[in-house]
N, C-alpha and C positions, 0 to 999 in steps of 0.2 A: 427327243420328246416321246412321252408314251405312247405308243399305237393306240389303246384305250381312252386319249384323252379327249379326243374327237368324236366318240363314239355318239351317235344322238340319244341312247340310252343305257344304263348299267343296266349287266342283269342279273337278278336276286333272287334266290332260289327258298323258299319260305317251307320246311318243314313240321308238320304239326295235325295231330288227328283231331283239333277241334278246328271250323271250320272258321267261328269267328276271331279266334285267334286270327288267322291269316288273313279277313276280311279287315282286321283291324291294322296288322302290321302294313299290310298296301294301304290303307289311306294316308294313315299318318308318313310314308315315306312319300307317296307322290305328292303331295304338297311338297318339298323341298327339294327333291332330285327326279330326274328324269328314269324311270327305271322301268324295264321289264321284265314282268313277273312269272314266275313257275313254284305250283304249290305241289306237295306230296304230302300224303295225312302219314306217310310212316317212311322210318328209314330204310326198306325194300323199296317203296317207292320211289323214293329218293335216289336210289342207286340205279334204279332205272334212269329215272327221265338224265340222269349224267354220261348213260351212255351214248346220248344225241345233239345234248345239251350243256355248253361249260360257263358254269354264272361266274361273276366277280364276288360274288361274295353269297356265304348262304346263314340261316337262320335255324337255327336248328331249336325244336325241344327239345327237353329230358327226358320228360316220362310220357313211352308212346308203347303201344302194344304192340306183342309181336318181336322187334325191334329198336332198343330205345336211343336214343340221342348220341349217348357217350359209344357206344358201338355200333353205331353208323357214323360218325366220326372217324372212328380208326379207321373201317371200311372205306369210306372216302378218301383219307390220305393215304390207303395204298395204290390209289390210281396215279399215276403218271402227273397226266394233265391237270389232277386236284390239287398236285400237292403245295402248291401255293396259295391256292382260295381259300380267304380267311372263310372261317366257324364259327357265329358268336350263337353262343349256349343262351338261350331262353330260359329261365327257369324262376320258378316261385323260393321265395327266401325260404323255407323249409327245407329244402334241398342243395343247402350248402355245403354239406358233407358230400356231394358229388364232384364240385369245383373242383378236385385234385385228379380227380380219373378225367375229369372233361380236359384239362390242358395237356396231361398226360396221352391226351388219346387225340390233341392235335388244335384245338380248341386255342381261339387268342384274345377271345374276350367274352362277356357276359351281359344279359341285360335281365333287370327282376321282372316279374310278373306282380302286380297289375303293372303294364306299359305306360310308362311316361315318354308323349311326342318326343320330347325337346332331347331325353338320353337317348329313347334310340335313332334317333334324326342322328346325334355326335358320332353314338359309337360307331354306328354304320358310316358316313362319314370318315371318320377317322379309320377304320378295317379298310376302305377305298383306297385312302391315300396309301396307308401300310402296303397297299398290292402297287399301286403305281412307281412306288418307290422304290419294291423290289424288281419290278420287271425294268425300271429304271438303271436300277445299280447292275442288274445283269446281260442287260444290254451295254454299258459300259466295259463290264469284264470282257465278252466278248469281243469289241471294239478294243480292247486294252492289248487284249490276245491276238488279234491280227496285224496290231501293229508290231507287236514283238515278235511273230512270223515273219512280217515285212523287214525290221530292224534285223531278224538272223538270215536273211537270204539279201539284205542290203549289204550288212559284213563279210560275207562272204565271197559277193560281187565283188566288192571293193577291195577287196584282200585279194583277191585271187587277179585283179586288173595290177596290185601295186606291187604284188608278187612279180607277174609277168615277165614285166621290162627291165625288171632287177636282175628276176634270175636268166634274162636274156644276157643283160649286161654282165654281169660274171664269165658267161657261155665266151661272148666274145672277149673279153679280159682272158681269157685259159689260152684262148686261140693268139692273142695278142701276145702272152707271154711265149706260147711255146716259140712262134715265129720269133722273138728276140731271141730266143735262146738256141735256136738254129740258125740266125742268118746274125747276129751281131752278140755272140758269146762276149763278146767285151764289154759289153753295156753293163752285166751284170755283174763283171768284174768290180765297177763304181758301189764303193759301199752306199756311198749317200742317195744314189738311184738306188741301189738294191733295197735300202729301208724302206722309200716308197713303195716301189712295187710290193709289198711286202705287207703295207697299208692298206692297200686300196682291196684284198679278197676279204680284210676282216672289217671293213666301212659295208663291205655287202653282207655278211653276216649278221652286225649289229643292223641294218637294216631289215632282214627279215627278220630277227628277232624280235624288235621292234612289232615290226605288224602284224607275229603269231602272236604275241602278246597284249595286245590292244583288240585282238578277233577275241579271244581264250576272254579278258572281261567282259565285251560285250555280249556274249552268249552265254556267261557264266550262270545266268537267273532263268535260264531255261532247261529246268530238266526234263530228260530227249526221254520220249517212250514211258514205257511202265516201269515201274518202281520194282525191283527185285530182290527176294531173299538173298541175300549173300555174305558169308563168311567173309569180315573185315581183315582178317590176319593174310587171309588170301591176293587179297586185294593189295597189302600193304606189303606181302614179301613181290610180286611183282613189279614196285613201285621200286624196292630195296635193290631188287635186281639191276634196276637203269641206274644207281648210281655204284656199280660194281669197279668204272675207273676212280673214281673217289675215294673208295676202301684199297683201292691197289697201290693210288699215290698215298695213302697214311691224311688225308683228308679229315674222317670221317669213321667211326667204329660201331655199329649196331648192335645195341645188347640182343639175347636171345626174346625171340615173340611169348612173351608168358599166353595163357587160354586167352581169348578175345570173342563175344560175342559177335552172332552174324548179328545183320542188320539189313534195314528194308533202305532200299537206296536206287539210285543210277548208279551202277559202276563205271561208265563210262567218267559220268562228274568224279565219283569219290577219288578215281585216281588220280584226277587232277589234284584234289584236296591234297590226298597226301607227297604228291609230287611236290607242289608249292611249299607246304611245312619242311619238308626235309631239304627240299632245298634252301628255303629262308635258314635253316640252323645251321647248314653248311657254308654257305652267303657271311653272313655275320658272326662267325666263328672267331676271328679276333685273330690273337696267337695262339690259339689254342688247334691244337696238331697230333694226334684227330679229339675233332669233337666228338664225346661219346653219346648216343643218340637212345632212349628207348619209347615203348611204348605200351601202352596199358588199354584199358574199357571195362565197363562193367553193366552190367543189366537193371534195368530195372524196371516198374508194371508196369510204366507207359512210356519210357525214352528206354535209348541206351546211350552213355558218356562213353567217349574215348578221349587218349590224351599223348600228347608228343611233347616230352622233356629231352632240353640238352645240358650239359655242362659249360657253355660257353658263356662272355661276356654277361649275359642278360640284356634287361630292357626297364628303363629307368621309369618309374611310376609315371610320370606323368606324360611318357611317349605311348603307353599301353594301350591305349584306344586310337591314336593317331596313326597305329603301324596298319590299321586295316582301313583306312579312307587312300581312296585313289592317287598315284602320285605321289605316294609318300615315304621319300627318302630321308631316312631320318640319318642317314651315314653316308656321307657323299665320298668318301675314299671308296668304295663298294659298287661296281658296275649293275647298275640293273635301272628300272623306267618306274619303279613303285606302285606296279600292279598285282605282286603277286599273292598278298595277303589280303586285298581287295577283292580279289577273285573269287577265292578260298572262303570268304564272308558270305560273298552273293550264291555262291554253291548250294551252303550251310542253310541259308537263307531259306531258296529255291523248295529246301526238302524240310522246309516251315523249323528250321532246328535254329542256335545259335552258336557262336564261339565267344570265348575271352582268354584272358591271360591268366594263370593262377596266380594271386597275390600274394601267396604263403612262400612261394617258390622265390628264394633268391638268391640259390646258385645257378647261375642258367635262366633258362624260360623253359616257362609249360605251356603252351595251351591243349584248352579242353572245349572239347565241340559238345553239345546232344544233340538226336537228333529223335523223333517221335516216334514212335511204334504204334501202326494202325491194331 
């Protein structure tokens, strides 16, 4: 609920160098709302009494000497604490050719001169709720954001508790082995116990992999720290490097990096992005031995697009939007938990960008992300 909502009165801050102007806007509001008042005859004065004083809402004229309306305006939403308090511009219908500098200059509604009760009773009114609504919804953000604090240091918890006794368990499984293996060498001799043992270090590796990839989505929509300038091709031959036994077994073939615009990002995220991609092309490769991999980007005024094409299999139209929802193994011959294009979405997301599949493309798959340029 809004802090504000209980207040025993709103306060209104009434700009305007004729007197009864202001004598009249307080009457007509205290019959309806509870408010209290602060008048300034100009917008220097104005700017004073806000260094002391922060209304919910303020009133402004146009035409004031000295200082007029639309530039005490501006002057007020460069203050911090203004910058949400609505502005409704006073002004006589002659002066309508102002309305564009006045919302221009921060302004969110108007009322004509001569004053009618009943409209400025609404607008005012309604500019009220407008503010409750925002310190509403930003209270929420906030609240939204500490849960997702709470949610990435829960995973973490959790992860590192499930971790633990796993990788305790392995610890003593090494020690279990090696004692067979010094004190009853014959055991191992048994094919059919050998197969077991044999089982039981990669049921703990599918196990943690399991839980670094269940932590990896839920912290996926959190990107860590500040956003930084960075060289994508950079980023992407690092990524190219950790799959170096893939191109050693004939896996996997990586065309050369043509030019690749930087980009404003988390590098931390992006390498998981492109980890996920190239792993998915390698993943889903089919019989195809090696799948040949490349990748592309391009600039433009306000994003920049990159794109990761392979020659493999593809992905049949109507699985296209299904391969990035959670859990979703569209190929069950294929070992994996169907989180990793899931991931890769919420990354994407995170850095307010998107991804899809290119439609045009159907020898293989593409996908292509953008992502926004501040």
């Amino acid at each position: 609920m809004p802090a504000n909502q209980h207040r025993a009165s709103r306060r209104i801050l009434i700009v305007d160098d004729i007197e009864d102007n202001c004598l009249l806007i307080e009457d007509h509001l205290r019959q309806q709302l509870r408010c209290e008042f602060r008048v300034a005859a100009s917008g220097k004065e104005a700017l004073n009494v806000l260094q002391n004083w922060l209304p919910d809402c303020i009133l402004m004229d146009i035409m004031m000497p000295e200082m007029d309306g639309i530039e005490a305006t501006k002057r007020i939403k460069l203050i911090p604490a203004c910058h949400d308090v609505p502005v409704l511009m006073v002004t006589a219908k002659q002066e309508m050719g102002s309305f564009e500098d006045a919302f221009d200059a921060g302004a969110v509604d108007y009322i004509y001169k001569p004053l009618d009760r009943t409209t400025l009773v609404a607008r005012v009114k309604s500019a009220l709720r407008s503010k409750d609504d925002l310190e509403r919804i930003k209270e929420l953000n906030q609240e939204l954001f500490q849960k997702k604090q709470e949610l990435s240091s829960f995973s973490q918890t959790v992860s590192h508790d499930l971790k633990s006794p796993i990788v305790s368990a392995a610890s003593l499984y090494d020690l279990f082995l090696h004692r067979i293996n010094s004190e009853f060498p014959q055991l191992i001799e048994d094919e059919s116990l050998k197969e077991l043992l044999e089982r039981i270090p990669r049921t703990f590796r599918k196990m943690l992999e399991f839980i670094n990839t269940q932590l990896d989505y839920a912290e996926a929509g959190l990107v860590i720290g500040e956003l930084e300038s960075k060289p994508m091709a950079s980023i992407i031959r690092t990524v190219i490097d950790n799959f170096e036994y893939a191109e050693r077994e004939g896996m996997v073939s990586f065309k050369i990096l043509p030019e690749i615009p930087e980009v404003l990002c988390d590098p931390i995220r992006m390498l998981k992005v492109w980890q996920n991609l190239i792993a998915n092309s390698i993943k889903y490769r089919g019989t195809k031995n090696p799948v040949k991999i490349e990748f592309g980007g391009n600039k433009k005024k306000d994003n920049v697009t990159f794109w990761i094409s392979d020659d493999g299999p593809g992905i049949i139209p109507e699985h296209r939007e299904k391969v990035f929802e959670t859990n979703a193994r569209l190929n069950y011959d294929v070992e994996g938990y169907g989180f990793g294009l899931a991931t890769v979405k919420k990354i994407i997301a995170a850095h307010g960008g998107k991804i899809w599949i290119d439609p045009v493309v159907t020898n293989g798959v593409s996908f292509i992300f953008e992502l926004p340029q501040e």
